[in-house]
ZAMARGU-4260 file (C-alpha; in steps of 0.2 Angstrom, whole numbers, plus 5000, padded with zeros to 4 digits):
<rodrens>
0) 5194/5285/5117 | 5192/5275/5132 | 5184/5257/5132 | 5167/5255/5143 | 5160/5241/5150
5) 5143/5242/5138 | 5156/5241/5125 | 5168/5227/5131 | 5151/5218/5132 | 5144/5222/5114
10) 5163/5216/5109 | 5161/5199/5120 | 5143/5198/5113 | 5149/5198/5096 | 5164/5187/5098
15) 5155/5176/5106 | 5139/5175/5092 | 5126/5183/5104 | 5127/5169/5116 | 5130/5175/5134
20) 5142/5165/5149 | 5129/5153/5152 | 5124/5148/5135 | 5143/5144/5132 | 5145/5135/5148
25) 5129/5123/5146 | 5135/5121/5128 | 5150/5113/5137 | 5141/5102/5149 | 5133/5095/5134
30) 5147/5092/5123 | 5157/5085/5141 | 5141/5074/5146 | 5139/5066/5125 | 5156/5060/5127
35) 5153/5056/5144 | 5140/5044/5138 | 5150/5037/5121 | 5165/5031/5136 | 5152/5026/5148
40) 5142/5014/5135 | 5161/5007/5128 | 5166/5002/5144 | 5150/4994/5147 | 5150/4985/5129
45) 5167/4977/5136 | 5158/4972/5150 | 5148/4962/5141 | 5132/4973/5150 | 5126/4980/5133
50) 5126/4974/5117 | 5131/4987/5103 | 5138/5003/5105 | 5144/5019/5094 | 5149/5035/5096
55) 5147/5054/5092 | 5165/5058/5099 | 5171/5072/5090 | 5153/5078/5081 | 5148/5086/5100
60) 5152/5107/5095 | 5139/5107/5080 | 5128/5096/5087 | 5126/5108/5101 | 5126/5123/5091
65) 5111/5115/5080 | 5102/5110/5097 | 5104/5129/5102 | 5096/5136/5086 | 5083/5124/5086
70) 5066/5124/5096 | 5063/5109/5105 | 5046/5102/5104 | 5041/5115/5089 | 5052/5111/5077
75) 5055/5094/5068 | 5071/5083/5069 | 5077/5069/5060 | 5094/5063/5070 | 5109/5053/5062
80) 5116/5037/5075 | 5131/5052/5080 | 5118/5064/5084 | 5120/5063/5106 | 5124/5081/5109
85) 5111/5087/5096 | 5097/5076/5108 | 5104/5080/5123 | 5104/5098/5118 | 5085/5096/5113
90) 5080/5088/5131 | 5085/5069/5131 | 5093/5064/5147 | 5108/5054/5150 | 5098/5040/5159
95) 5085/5041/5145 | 5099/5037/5131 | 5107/5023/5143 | 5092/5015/5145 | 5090/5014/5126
100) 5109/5003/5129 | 5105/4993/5138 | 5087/4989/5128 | 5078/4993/5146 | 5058/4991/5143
105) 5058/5009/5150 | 5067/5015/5133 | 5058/5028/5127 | 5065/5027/5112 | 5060/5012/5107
110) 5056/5002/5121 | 5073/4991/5119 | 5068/4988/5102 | 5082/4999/5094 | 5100/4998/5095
115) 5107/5011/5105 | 5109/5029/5096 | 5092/5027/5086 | 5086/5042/5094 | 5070/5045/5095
120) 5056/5056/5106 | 5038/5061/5101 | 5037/5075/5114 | 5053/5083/5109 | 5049/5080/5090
125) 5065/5069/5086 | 5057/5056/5075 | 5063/5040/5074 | 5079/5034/5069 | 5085/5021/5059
130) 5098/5012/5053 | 5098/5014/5033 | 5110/5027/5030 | 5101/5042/5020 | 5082/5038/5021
135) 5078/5051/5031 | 5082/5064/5020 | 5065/5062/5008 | 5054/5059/5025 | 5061/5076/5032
140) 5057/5082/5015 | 5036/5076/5015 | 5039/5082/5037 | 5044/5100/5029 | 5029/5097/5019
145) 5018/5095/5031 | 5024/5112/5039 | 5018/5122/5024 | 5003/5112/5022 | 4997/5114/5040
150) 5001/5133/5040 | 5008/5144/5027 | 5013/5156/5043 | 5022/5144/5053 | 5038/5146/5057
155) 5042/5128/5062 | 5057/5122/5053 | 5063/5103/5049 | 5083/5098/5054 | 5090/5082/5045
160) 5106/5077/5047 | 5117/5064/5040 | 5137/5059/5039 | 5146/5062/5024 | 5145/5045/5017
165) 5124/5045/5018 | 5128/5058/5006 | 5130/5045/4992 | 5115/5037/4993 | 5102/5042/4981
170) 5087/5050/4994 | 5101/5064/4997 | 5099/5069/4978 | 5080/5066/4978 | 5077/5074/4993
175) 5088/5090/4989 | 5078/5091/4973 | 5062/5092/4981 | 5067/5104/4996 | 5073/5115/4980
180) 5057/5113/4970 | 5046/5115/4984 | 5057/5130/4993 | 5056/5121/5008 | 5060/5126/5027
185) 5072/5112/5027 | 5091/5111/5034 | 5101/5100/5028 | 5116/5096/5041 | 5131/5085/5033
190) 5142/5079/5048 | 5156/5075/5036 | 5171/5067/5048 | 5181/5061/5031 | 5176/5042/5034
195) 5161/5030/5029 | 5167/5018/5040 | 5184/5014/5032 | 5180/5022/5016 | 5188/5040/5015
200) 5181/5057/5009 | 5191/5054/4990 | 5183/5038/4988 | 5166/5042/4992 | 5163/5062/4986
205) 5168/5065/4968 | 5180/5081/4972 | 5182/5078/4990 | 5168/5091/4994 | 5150/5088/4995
210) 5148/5107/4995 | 5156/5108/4979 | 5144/5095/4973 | 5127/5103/4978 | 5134/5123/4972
215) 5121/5119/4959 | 5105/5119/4967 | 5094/5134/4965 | 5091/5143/4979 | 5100/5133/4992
220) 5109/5142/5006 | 5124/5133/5009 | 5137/5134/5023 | 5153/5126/5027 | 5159/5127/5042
225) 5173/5119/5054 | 5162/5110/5063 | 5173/5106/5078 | 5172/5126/5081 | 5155/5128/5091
230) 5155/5147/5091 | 5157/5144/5071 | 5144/5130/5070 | 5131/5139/5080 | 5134/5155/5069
235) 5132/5144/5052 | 5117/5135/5060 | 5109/5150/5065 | 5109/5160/5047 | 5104/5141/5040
240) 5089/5142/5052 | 5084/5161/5050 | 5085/5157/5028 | 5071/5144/5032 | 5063/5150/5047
245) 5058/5166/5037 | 5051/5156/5022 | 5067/5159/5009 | 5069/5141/5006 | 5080/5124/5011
250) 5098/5127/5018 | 5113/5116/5018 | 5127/5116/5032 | 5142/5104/5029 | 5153/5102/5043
255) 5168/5096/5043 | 5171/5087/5060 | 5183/5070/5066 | 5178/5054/5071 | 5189/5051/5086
260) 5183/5032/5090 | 5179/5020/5076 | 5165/5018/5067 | 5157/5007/5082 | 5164/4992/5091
265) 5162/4984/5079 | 5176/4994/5068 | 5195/4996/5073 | 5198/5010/5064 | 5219/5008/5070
270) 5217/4995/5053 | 5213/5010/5041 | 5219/5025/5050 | 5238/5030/5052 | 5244/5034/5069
275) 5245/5053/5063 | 5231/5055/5055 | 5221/5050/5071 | 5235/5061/5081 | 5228/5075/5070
280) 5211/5072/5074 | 5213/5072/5092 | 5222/5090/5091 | 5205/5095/5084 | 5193/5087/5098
285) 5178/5100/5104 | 5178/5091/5119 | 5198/5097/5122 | 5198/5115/5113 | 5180/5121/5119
290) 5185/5120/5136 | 5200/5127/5136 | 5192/5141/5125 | 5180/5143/5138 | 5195/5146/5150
295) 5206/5157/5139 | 5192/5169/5138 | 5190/5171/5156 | 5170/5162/5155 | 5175/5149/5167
300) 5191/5146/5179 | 5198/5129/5180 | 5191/5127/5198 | 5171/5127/5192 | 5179/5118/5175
305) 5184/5100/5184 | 5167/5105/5196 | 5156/5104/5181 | 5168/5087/5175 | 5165/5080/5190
310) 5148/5084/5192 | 5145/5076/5174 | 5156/5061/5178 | 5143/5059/5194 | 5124/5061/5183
315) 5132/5047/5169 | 5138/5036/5182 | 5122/5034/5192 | 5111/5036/5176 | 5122/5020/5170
320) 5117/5012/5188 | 5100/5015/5187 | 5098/5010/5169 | 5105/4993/5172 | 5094/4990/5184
325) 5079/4992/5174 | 5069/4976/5167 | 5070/4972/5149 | 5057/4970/5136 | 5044/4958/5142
330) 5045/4940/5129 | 5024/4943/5127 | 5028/4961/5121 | 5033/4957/5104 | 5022/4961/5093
335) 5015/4975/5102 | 5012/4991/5091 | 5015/4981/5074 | 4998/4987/5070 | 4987/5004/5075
340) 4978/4999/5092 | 4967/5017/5089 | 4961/5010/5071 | 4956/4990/5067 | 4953/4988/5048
345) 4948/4969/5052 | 4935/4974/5064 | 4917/4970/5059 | 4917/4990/5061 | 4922/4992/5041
350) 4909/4979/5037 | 4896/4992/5029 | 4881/4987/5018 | 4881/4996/5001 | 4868/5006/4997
355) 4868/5006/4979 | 4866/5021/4967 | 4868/5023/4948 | 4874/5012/4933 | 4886/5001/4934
360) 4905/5011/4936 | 4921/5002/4932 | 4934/5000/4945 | 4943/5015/4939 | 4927/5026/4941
365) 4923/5020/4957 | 4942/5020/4963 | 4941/5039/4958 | 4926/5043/4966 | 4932/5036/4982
370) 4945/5047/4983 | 4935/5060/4978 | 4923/5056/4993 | 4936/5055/5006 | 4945/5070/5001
375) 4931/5079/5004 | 4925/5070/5021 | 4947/5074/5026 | 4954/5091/5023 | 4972/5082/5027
380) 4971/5069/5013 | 4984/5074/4998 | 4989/5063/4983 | 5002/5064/4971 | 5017/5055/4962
385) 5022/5053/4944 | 5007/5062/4934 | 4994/5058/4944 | 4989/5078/4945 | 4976/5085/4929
390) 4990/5098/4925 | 5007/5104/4933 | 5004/5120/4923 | 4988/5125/4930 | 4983/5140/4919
395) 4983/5126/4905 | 4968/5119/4911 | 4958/5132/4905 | 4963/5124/4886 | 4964/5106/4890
400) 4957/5092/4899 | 4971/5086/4911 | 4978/5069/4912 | 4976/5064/4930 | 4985/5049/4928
405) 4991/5036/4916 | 4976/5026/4919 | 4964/5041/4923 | 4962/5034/4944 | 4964/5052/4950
410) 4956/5062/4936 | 4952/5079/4939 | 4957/5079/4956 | 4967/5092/4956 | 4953/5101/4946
415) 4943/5101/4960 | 4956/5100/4976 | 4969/5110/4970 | 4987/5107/4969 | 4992/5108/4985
420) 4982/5093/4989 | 4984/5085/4973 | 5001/5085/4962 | 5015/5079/4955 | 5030/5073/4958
425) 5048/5072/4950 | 5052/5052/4945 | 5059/5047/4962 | 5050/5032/4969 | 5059/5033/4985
430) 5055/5049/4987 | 5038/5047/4984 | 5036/5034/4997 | 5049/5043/5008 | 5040/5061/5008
435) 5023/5051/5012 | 5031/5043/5027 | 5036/5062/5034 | 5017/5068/5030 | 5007/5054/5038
440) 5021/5055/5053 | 5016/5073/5056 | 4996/5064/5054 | 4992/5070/5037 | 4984/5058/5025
445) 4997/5054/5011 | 4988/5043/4996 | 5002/5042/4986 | 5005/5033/4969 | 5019/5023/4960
450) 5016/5023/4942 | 5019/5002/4940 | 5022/4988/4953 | 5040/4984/4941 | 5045/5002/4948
455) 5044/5000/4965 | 5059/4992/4969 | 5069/5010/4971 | 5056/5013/4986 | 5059/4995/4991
460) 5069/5003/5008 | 5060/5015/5011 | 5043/5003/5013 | 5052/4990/5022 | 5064/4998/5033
465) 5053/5015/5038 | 5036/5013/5031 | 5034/4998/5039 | 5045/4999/5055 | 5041/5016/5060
470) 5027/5011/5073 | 5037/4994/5080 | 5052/5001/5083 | 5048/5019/5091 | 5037/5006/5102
475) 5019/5017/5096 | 5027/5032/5097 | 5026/5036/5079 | 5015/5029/5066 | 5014/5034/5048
480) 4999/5027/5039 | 5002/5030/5020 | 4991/5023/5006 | 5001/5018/4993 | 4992/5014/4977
485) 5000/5002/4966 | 4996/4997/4946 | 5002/4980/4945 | 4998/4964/4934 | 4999/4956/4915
490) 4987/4951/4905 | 4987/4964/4895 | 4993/4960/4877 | 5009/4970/4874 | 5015/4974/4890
495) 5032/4965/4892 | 5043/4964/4905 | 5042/4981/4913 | 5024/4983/4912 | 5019/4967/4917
500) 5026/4959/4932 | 5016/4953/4949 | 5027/4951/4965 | 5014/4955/4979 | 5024/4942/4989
505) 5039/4953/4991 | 5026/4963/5001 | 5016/4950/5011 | 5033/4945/5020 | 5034/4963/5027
510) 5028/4962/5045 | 5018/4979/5049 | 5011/4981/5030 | 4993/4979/5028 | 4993/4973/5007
515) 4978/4973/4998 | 4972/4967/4982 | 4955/4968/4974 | 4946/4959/4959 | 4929/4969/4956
520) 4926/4987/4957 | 4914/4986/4971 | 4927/4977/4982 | 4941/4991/4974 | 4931/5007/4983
525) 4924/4999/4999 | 4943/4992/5003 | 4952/5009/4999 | 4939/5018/5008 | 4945/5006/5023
530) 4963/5011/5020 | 4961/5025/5019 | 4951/5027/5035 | 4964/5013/5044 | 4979/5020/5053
535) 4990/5008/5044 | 5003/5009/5033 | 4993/4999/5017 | 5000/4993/5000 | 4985/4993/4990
540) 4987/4981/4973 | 4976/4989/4958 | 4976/4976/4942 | 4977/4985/4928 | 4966/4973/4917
545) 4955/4975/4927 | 4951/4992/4927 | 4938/4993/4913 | 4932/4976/4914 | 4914/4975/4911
550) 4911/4958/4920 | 4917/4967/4937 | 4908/4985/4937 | 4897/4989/4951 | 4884/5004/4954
555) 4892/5015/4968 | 4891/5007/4984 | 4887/5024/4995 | 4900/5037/5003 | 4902/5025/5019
560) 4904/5008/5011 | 4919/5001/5019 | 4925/4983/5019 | 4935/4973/5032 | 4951/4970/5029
565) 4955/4950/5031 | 4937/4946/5026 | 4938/4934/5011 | 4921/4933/4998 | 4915/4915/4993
570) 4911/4921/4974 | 4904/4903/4969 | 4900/4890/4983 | 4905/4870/4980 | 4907/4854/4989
575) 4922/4843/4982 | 4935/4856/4976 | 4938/4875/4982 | 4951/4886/4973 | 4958/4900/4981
580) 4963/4916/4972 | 4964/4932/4971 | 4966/4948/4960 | 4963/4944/4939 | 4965/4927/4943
585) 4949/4926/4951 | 4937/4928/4936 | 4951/4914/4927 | 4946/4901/4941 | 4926/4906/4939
590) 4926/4900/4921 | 4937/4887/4924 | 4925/4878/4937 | 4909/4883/4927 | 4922/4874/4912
595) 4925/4859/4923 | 4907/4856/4930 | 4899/4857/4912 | 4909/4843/4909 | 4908/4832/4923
600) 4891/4835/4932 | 4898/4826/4949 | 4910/4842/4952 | 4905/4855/4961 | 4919/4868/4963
605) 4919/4883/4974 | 4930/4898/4974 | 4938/4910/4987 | 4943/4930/4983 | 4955/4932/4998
610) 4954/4952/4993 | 4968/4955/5005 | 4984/4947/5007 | 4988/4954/5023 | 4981/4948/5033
615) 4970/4934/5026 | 4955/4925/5029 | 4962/4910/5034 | 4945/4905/5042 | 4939/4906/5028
620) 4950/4896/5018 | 4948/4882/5032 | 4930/4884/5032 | 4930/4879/5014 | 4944/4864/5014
625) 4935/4855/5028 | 4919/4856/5017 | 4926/4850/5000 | 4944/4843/5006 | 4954/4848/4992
630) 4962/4862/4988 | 4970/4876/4974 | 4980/4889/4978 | 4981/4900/4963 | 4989/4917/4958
635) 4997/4927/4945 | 5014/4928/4949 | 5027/4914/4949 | 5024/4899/4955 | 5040/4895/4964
640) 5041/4906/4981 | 5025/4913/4978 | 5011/4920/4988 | 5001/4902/4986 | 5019/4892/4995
645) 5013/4899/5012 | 4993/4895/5009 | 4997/4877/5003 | 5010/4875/5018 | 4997/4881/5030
650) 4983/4871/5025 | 4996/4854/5023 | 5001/4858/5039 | 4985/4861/5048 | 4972/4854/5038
655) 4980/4840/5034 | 4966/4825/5042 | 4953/4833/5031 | 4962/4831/5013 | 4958/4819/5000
660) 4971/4824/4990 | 4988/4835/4988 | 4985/4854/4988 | 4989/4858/4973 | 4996/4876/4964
665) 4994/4886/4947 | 5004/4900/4947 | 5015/4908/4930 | 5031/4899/4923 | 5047/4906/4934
670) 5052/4918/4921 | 5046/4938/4917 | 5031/4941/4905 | 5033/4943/4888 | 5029/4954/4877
675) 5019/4945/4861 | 5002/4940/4869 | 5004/4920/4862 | 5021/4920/4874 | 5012/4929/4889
680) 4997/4920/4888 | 5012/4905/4889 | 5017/4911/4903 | 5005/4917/4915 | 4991/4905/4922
685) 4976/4903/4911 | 4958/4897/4912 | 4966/4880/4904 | 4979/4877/4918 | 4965/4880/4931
690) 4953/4866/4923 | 4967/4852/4920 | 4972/4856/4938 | 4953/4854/4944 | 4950/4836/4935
695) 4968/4830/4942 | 4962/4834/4959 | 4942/4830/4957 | 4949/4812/4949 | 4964/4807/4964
</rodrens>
C-alpha cells in the first residue's frame, strides 16, 4: 500500500513526540542561546567584568523538554543553578540573565543581590533560587500544597529540580515522603551529570542509581531517561506532567545528562576528570547531536542552521553590551526589602487596647484561642507539625478526646477546622519549616510548629538560608511570612539536656527574622496575633514553664488585641538600678528586686520585659539607663555569647557618660541543663544570682 502524505505526517508526529518543525527548531535556539550565554559569562569572568560564573552546558535538551511541558506563569517552578534552558524556555531573556552577571540594579532576579544562575521571576512563577543544594525540595512540597489547598480542581503542577548530588541531602528524603503521603502534583526532576563537583556518581548514590533508590516509594512515577536526548526528555517530562497534572500523585524524572565545563570557575575539573572521560561527554553534547538531528531529518538545512547560530550569536552579544552598561546596586539600597514594606508590626498600628472579657486564662488557653480567632477571621491560615492535630485518624474522634499538641496549644483545632487546615506532620523539622516557606510563598498563612526549641537545629538551613533570605535576595519579589512557634526553656524539674535548652540568640543574629518571646499570657496572644497578621517571617519563643503559670494568666484581651513588635513593657518602675530581661526570667528579676528593696530601703529597682528580641526596644532600654545609670542584662541562656553581650555592648558603647557603674550580666553557667532539679537550678539563673548581682551594683 502506497504511503500518503497524512500518513508520512502521523509517522513524523510520532517520531517526533507530537511536537511539529517549529517546536523542535525553537527548542534549538534555546538549547544554542543557553550555551551561548554559559560562553558569554566565561569569557567575561576572565575579563574580570563579572564576578562568578557557572554553567548548564550539557543539561540544555531536558531543560528545554521540561520548559515545553510546562505552563509558564501557571504552573510553579523551583530551578537548580544549571537550570538556563529551563528559564529561558519559560520566558527569561538572555539580557535579563546577563544582567543578573553582572549584579546590574536592573536584575530582576534579585536585583544584583544573587550570584548569577539564582534564577528567579514572580511573573513567570520560577521562585527564587538559592545556593544550599537540596532545600528546595520540601518548599516545593508545601508550594504543591498550596495548589490543592487553593483548588482541589486546579490543574497547576509544581517542577523542582536538582543535580544528583542534592539528591544526598536529607530534604530530598523528607520532601519525597511528603509528596508520597500527600499524593501531590509534584515532579521531581534529577539532572544527574555523574559529578558533585568532583565527587562521582559511586561515591555519592549507594548503587550508582538514584532511581534504584527511590523504586520504593508508593505511588511514585518514575522515569529514567537520557537526558541529553530531547525528543526522550520531552516524552518522559510529559507523561511525568500528565501523572500529576490529572491528580494521580508526585512523579520522579532522573536524567542522566554531562557536565561539559567544570563545576564553575571556580573548579578545573581537568584535576578529577580523565581526558577520555571528558572526550566521552562531549560525543554526547545536546548542543552538537540535536542540531545535527534536526538536519538529518530534513527539519532544518545547514543554511537557516548557521542563520539561527548567527542570529543567536548577535541577541547574546548585544544583551552582554547592554547589560554591562547598566548601573549597579545603589550602596543606600541595602537593606531595602529585608522586612515587609505592605505590613509594619512595630507601627503604633498593633498597639490595641484590650478589652477584657472572662477569668483569668493561662498562656496556653489564651495562645489557643488566638489561633482559634484568627483561623476564623483567615480562611488561608493552616497549622500543623509533629502532633499538633486532635487526631490523624479522624473517625477516632468520635471515642476520644484528641491530643492537639504535647502541651495542649492547638487543642481541638483540627476539631473545629478540619484537617486540611489543621494536621500533622511526619518528624521532619526541615520539612516542616521548608513546606511552610513554599505555602506562605504561594500567600498562604503557614503557623507551623517544632515540637522543642533543642529540635530545631535540623530546620536550621532552611530558616536561615530561605525563610529568612527569600524577601532580600529576590529584591521583594517573594516573601514568605511563616509563624513558626517554638516551646523553648528549662526550669522545669526533669527536663535535661534535650528538653531544656534556650538559644534564642542563634536566632537574633539572623537578619530578616522577626524573634519573639513573651513572659505573660496577655503579651502571648496580643504578640502572636501581631505575627500572625505581620507579613514577616516570625520565630515566636513559647516558655514552656510558663504555660500554666498562675502569676501570668490574663482574662482574654478581645479578638483584635494586637501588640507592637519592639515595644518593650516597664513591669516595675525604679530609680538607681533597672534589669532588663525577658521570657521566665522576668518574674526571677521581679522578686529579686522586691528581695533586694526589702532589705535595703534606698533601692529602688526597675525592670524591663523587652517581649521581642528582634527587634528590641532600645529606647526603652536607654530611657531607663539614663534614669537609674546602672544596668543588668539578664537571660536564660548562657551567659557567654549570649543574647545580653549585644544589650550590654550597646549600652557601654552608647550610654557610657550616664553609667555609675559596669553593666553587668546573669545568664546560666556555659554548660547544658541538667536533668536533677538541685543541678538545674545550679545551672540556670535564679532569683539568688539576680539579688547578689543588684547589691554589687546598688553598692559600687
Amino acid at each position: 500500500m502506497a504511503t500518503t502524505p497524512a500518513s508520512t505526517e502521523r509517522e513524523k508526529a510520532a517520531r517526533y513526540a507530537g511536537l511539529d518543525a517549529e517546536t523542535l527548531i525553537r527548542a534549538f535556539r534555546i538549547m544554542h542561546t543557553a550555551r551561548r550565554l554559559d560562553d558569554r559569562e566565561i569569557a567575561l569572568k576572565r575579563q574580570n567584568r563579572i564576578f562568578f560564573q557557572i554553567s548548564g552546558a550539557g543539561h540544555e535538551a531536558v531543560n528545554a523538554a521540561a520548559g515545553l511541558v510546562l505552563r509558564p506563569g501557571y504552573d510553579w517552578i523551583y530551578p537548580y543553578y544549571r537550570d538556563r534552558a529551563l528559564c529561558l524556555t519559560l520566558g527569561v531573556t538572555p539580557y535579563e540573565m546577563l544582567l543578573q552577571a553582572v549584579g546590574a540594579a536592573d536584575d530582576p532576579a534579585s536585583g544584583g543581590r544573587q550570584m548569577p544562575s539564582h534564577w528567579g521571576s514572580p511573573k513567570l512563577h520560577i521562585v527564587s533560587a538559592s545556593s544550599p543544594t537540596g532545600t528546595q525540595f520540601v518548599q516545593a512540597v508545601g508550594c504543591a500544597e498550596a495548589s490543592r489547598f487553593r483548588g482541589a480542581k486546579s490543574q497547576e503542577i509544581t517542577l523542582v529540580a536538582g543535580g544528583d548530588g542534592a539528591t544526598s541531602e536529607g530534604e530530598f528524603w523528607e520532601a519525597l515522603n511528603a509528596a508520597c503521603l500527600k499524593q501531590l502534583p509534584l515532579v521531581f526532576l534529577i539532572e544527574d551529570n555523574g559529578y558533585a563537583i568532583s565527587v562521582p556518581l559511586e561515591a555519592q548514590t549507594a548503587g550508582g542509581n538514584i532511581s534504584t533508590l527511590v523504586a520504593g516509594f508508593p505511588r511514585l512515577f518514575r522515569q529514567e531517561v537520557d537526558g541529553t536526548d530531547f525528543l526522550a526528555s520531552y516524552r518522559a517530562l510529559r507523561e511525568a506532567e500528565a501523572h500529576c497534572r490529572s491528580g494521580q500523585g508526585p512523579a520522579l524524572v532522573h536524567a542522566h545528562v554531562v557536565r561539559l565545563y567544570s563545576h564553575s570557575l571556580s573548579d578545573d575539573e581537568r584535576m578529577y576528570k580523565t581526558a577520555a572521560e571528558r572526550k566521552g561527554e562531549s560525543e554526547r553534547d545536546p548542543v552538537v547531536t540535536f542540531p545535527k538531528f534536526l538536519v538529518d531529518e530534513g527539519i532544518l538545512d545547514r543554511h537557516a542552521l548557521q542563520l539561527i547560530v548567527h542570529d543567536i550569536d548577535e541577541e547574546v552579544h548585544e544583551a552582554a553590551q547592554q547589560a554591562l552598561r547598566q548601573d549597579p546596586p545603589a550602596r543606600e539600597s541595602a537593606m531595602l526589602h529585608l522586612y515587609s514594606d505592605r505590613v509594619d508590626p512595630t507601627s503604633a498600628e498593633f498597639a490595641a487596647a484590650p478589652d477584657f472579657t472572662g477569668d483569668p486564662k493561662t498562656m496556653v488557653d489564651l495562645l489557643n484561642a488566638t489561633l482559634r480567632e484568627e483561623m476564623r477571621r483567615n480562611p488561608e491560615i493552616v497549622v500543623f507539625g509533629e502532633d499538633v492535630a486532635d487526631c490523624s485518624r479522624e473517625e477516632n474522634l468520635a471515642e476520644i478526646k484528641g491530643k492537639g499538641g504535647v502541651f495542649k496549644v492547638t487543642a481541638g483545632l483540627q476539631i473545629e477546622f478540619g484537617p486540611q487546615r489543621v494536621f500533622n506532620t511526619p518528624l521532619a523539622e526541615a520539612a516542616i519549616v521548608g513546606r511552610a516557606i513554599g505555602m506562605a510563598t504561594r500567600g498562604m498563612k503557614p503557623v507551623a510548629e517544632v515540637q522543642f526549641f533543642d529540635y530545631i537545629w535540623p530546620a536550621m538551613m532552611q530558616i536561615r538560608d530561605e525563610l529568612a533570605t527569600v524577601r532580600w535576595r529576590s529584591n521583594g519579589g517573594f516573601s514568605s511570612p511563616v509563624v513558626l512557634r517554638v516551646p523553648i526553656g528549662g526550669y522545669l524539674n526533669g527536663g535535661g539536656v534535650y528538653h531544656s535548652q534556650c538559644g534564642e540568640v542563634e536566632f537574633t543574629h539572623i537578619p530578616g527574622l522577626r524573634v519573639v518571646m513573651p513572659s505573660n499570657a496577655l503579651d502571648a496572644c496580643g504578640l502572636l496575633r501581631t505575627a500572625i497578621r505581620s507579613d514577616d517571617p516570625v520565630l515566636f519563643l513559647e516558655h514552656k514553664r510558663l504555660y500554666r503559670e498562675p502569676y501570668n494568666r490574663s482574662s482574654h484581651p478581645g479578638r483584635d488585641f494586637t501588640i507592637p513588635f519592639g515595644r518593650a513593657k516597664t513591669v516595675k518602675t525604679g530609680r538607681n538600678l533597672t534589669i532588663v530581661t525577658y521570657g521566665a526570667v522576668v518574674q526571677k528579676a521581679l522578686q529579686a528586686a522586691m528581695q533586694v528593696e526589702r532589705i535595703n530601703q534606698e533601692a529602688s529597682i526597675e525592670v524591663i520585659d523587652l517581649r521581642t528580641l528582634a527587634p528590641y526596644d532600645w529606647d526603652a532600654v536607654r530611657a531607663s539607663v539614663e534614669k537609674t545609670n546602672r544596668v543588668i542584662v539578664a537571660h536564660e541562656d548562657t551567659i557567654s555569647w549570649g543574647y545580653g553581650a549585644e544589650l550590654a555592648a550597646r549600652i557601654a558603647d552608647e550610654l557610657f557618660d550616664k553609667l555609675d557603674a559596669p553593666v553587668r550580666r546573669v545568664g546560666a553557667l556555659d554548660t547544658w541543663v541538667g536533668y536533677h532539679p538541685q543541678l538545674e537550678n545550679a545551672i540556670l539563673p535564679q532569683v539568688e544570682d539576680l539579688a547578689r548581682e543588684a547589691e554589687r551594683l546598688l553598692a559600687y
